[in-house]
N, C-alpha and C positions, 0 to 999 in steps of 0.2 A: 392739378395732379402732377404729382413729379415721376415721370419715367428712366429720370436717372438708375442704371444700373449702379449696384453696389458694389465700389471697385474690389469687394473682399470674396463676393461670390465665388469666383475662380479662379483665387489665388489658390496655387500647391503647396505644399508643405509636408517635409516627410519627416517624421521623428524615428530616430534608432537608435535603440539601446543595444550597442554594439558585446556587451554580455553580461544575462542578469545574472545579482546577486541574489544571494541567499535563496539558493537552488542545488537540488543534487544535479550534476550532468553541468556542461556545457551548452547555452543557449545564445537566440539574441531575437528583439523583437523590431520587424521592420513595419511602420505605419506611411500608409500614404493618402493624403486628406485634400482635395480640392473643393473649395469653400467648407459646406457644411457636410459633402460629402465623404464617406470612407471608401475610398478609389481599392485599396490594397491593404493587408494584413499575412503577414508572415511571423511563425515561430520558427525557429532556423536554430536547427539542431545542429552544431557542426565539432561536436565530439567523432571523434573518428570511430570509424566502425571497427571492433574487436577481433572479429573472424571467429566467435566462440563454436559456431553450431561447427564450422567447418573443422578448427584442427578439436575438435571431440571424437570426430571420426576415425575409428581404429584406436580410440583409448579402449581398456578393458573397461566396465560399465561399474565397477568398486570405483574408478577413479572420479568419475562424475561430480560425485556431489561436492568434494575439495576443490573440485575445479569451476564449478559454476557459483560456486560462493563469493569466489573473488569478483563476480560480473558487478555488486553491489555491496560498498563498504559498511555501508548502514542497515540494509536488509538480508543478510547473508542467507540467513535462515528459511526465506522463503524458497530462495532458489534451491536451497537445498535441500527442504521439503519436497518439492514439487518435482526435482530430476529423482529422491527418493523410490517416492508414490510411483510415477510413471517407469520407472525399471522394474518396479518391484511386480507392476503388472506387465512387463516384458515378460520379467522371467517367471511367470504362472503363479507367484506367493501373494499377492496383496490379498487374499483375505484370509491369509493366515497368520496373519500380523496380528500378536496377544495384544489386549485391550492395554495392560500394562505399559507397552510400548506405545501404544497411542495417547496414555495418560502424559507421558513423556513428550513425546512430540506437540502435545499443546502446550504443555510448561515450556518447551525452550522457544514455541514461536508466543508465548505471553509474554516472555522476556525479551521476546525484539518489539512487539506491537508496542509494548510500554518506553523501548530506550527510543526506539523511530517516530511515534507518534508525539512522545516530549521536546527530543528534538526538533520537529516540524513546528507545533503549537507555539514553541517558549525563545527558541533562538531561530528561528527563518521568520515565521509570519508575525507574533505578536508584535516585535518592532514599528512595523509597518503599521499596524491598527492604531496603536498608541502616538504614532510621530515619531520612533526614534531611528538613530540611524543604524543602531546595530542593538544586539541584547546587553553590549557591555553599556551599554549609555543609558538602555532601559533602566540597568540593573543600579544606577544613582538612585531615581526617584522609585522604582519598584523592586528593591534589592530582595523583600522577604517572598516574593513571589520566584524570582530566577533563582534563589538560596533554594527553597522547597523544589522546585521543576529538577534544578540538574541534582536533588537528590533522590528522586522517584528515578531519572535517565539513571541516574548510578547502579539503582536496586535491581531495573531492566537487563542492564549490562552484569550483574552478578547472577540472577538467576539464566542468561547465555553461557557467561563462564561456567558454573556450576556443572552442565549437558554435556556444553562444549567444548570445556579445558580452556578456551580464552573467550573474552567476548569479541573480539575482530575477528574476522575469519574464523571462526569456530571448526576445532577438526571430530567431535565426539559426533556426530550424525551418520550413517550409513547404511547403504542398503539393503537393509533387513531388521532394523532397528539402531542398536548406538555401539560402540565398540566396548563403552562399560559406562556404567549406571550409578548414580552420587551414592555415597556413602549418606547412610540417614543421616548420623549428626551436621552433618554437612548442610543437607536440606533442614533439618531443626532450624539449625542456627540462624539463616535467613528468613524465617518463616517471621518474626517478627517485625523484621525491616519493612516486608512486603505490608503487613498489619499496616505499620505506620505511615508508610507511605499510601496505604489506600483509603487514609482518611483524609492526608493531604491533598490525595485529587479530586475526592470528591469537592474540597473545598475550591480547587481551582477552577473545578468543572461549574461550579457556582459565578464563581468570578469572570469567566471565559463569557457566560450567558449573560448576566446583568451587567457586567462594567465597560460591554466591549459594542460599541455600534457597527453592525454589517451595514454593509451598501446595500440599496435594494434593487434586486438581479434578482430573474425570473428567466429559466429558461424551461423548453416541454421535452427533457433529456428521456431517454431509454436507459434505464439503471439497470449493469448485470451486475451478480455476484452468485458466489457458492451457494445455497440456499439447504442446509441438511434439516431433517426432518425433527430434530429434540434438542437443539444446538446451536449456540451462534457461528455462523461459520469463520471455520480456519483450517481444517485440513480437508474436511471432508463433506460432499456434497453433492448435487446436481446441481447443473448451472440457468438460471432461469435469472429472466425480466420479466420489467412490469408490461411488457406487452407481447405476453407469451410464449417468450423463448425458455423454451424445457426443453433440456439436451444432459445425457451423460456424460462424464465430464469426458469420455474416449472422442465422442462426439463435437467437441467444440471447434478444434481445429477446421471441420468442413461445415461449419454452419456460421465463420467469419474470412475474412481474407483480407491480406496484410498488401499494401498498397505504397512503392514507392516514388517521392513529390522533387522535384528539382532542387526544394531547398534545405532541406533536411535530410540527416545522413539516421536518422530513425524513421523506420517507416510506420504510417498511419493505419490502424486498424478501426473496418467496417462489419456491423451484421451485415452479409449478404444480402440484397434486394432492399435494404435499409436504409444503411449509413450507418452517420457516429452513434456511440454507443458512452456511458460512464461507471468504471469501475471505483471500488474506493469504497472508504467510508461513508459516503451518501449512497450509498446503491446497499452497503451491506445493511445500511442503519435503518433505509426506510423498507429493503424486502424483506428485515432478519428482526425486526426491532422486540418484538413479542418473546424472541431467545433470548434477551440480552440479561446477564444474571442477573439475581435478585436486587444487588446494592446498587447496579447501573441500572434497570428496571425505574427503582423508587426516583432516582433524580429526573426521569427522561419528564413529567408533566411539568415541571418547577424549570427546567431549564427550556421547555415548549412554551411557558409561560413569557417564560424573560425575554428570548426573542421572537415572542407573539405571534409563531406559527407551529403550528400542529403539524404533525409528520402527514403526511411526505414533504419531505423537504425540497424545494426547488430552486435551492440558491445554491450557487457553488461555495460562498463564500462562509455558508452555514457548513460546513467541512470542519470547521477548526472547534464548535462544540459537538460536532460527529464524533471528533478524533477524542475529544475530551471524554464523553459516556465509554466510547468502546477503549480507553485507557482505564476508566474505574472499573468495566468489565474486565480485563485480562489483568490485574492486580485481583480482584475479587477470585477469579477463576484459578491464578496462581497461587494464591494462599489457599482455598479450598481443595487444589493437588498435593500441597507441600505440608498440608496438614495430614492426611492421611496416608501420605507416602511410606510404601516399603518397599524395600529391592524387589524385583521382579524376579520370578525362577530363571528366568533369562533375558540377557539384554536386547539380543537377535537370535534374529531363525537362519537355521540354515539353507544356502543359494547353490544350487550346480546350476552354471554358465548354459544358455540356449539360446535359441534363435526364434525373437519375437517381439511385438509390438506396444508398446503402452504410451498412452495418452493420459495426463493428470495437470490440474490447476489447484494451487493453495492461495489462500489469501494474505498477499505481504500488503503492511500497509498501506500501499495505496493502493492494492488491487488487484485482482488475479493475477500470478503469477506462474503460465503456462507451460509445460513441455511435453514433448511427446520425441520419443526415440524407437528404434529399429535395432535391432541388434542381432549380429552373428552365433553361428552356434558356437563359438569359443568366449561369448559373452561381450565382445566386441561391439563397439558403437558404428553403424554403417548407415543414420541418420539421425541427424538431431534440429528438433526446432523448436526456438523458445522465445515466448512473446511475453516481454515483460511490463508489469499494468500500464508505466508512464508513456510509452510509446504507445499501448491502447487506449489510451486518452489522449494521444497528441491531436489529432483531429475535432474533437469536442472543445479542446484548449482551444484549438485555433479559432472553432467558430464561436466561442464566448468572447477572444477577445474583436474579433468584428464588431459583436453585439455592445460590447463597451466601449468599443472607440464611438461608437455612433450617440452614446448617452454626453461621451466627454470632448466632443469633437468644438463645443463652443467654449472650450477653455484653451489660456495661452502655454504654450510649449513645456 
């Protein structure tokens, strides 16, 4: 019997990726591994904090949603939805908002779901699944797949432009509806691109499922998302999980609480009495799936087939044919608006300035995107706080990546 100890058992070793790529935000990931052990794991957020909720304070409450658009170059819209909705119930009108307006407001957030979630699927992650080092180097050997993706991200960014006047920072949104409303022919004239483009992703959403091997991750996460009652969500909703959290959306603010960690200048959000929680495509896909429209509906068995689980889904890494179905959904959903589109009798309702409180979450895509604000009687901003989805997943990040260090802890650096 040999009692030699294994001079490898408790050697340290710490791997840092001092900033990932192919990420929105600033990050870096810190590993600490003695022998076969995971001693440490850190996501280290050290983008500097913005100060938004604070100098919001004493802006007039019209100024908001230009201003929290800027928070995210790629999701503009959510945030701009979401400081919308929640003023709009400050100042007593959210349920006087014309249906017309809210046909509107789904068309310009199907035109970010579609440019954000292509972006994510085709130039951040595919790379990676396939071996390459970027999507320019994919784009040799799978050029007719990056040629189709950044022409779906194009069609996304035109139906924003179209709402919004440009597709970056978009200024056509505001609170009470929009400052003014596309000209039909305008909407015609797109309405086929979007066509085309949604037969394109169906086919990609094919290709996403069969040609692409996920790792196999399992973890027993708590998935929230918006959850409305005829509808996949994106504007509108109660907020619930798979294990019983049913809250209106005024309500969500006190029934989580925002936590911060020495290493990260984002801080981590917890259910109360819980812990981590996951927002995103997997939480909307597995509590919302039965809405999802008809042409994403038809692929969801063919693509549960291909990677040979049936919803719910409980891999994180099943996110990227999430992203894919709830893309063929919001192209389906957008040509379905753009088709029967007419000017509305009006763009917005009219606002006199008061003093009052609203709370609202929309769904950007990666996941609720919260605010709730205070306002003076001259219509004045005198608090604002906004929790947006990726810092409420930082927590669940972190503990997934523990859970992976431990699968990958016998391979070399």
């Amino acid at each position: 019997m040999n009692n030699t100890k294994n001079p490898e058992e408790n050697k340290e070793r710490t791997i840092r990726v001092g900033a990932l790529a192919r990420v929105e935000g600033e990050g870096a990931l810190h590993l600490v591994m003695k022998g076969r052990r995971v001693e440490e794991v850190r996501l280290e957020i050290f983008e500097p904090p913005r100060f938004y909720e604070a100098f919001l304070q004493g802006r007039h409450f019209m100024e908001v949603p230009d201003i929290t658009s800027r928070i995210c170059g790629i999701c503009p819209i959510a945030y701009q939805s979401g400081s919308c909705y929640a003023l709009e119930k400050a100042m007593g009108v959210f349920d006087q908002l014309d249906a017309p307006i809210q046909k509107l407001r789904d068309l310009i957030y199907c035109g970010e779901w579609i440019e954000s979630h292509v972006l994510h699927m085709f130039m951040l992650h595919l790379p990676d699944f396939l071996g390459y080092e970027s999507a320019v180097s994919m784009a040799q050997d799978y050029g007719e797949i990056v040629r189709r993706a950044l022409r779906i991200k194009k069609a996304g960014n035109a139906v924003i432009e179209l709402l919004g006047g440009r597709s970056v920072h978009p200024v056509g949104m505001c609170v009470g509806g929009f400052y003014s409303c596309p000209d039909p022919k305008d909407a015609a004239s797109l309405l086929s691109e979007i066509k085309a483009c949604l037969a394109d992703m169906a086919d990609l959403t094919l290709f996403l499922a069969q040609k692409v091997t996920y790792p196999d991750f399992k973890r027993d996460y708590e998935f929230v998302a918006l959850c409305p009652d005829d509808e996949y969500p994106m504007n509108l909703g109660r907020i619930k999980s798979n294990r019983g959290l049913d809250v209106d959306q005024m309500e969500f603010g006190e029934a989580v609480e925002e936590r911060q960690v020495e290493h990260s200048n984002a801080l981590f959000s917890a259910i109360k009495g819980r812990g981590a929680y996951l927002v995103g495509p997997l939480a909307r896909l597995n509590l919302n799936h039965e809405k999802l429209h008809r042409v994403a509906a038809d692929l969801l068995p063919t693509v549960c087939a291909a990677v040979g689980k049936n919803l719910p889904w409980d891999n994180s890494f099943l996110s990227l044919p999430a992203r894919a179905l709830e893309t063929v959904h919001a192209l389906a959903l957008a040509a379905d608006i753009l088709e029967s589109y007419a000017p509305p009798a009006r763009c917005r309702i009219p606002i006199a300035p008061r003093a009052g409180y609203g709370g609202h979450g929309t769904e950007a895509p990666r996941g609720i995107c919260w605010h709730d604000y205070r306002t003076e009687n001259d219509g004045t901003i005198s608090f604002a706080r906004i929790m947006p989805p990726t810092a409420q997943n930082q927590m669940c990040i972190e503990q997934e990546l523990y859970v992976m260090a431990k699968q990958v802890v016998d391979m070399d650096d």
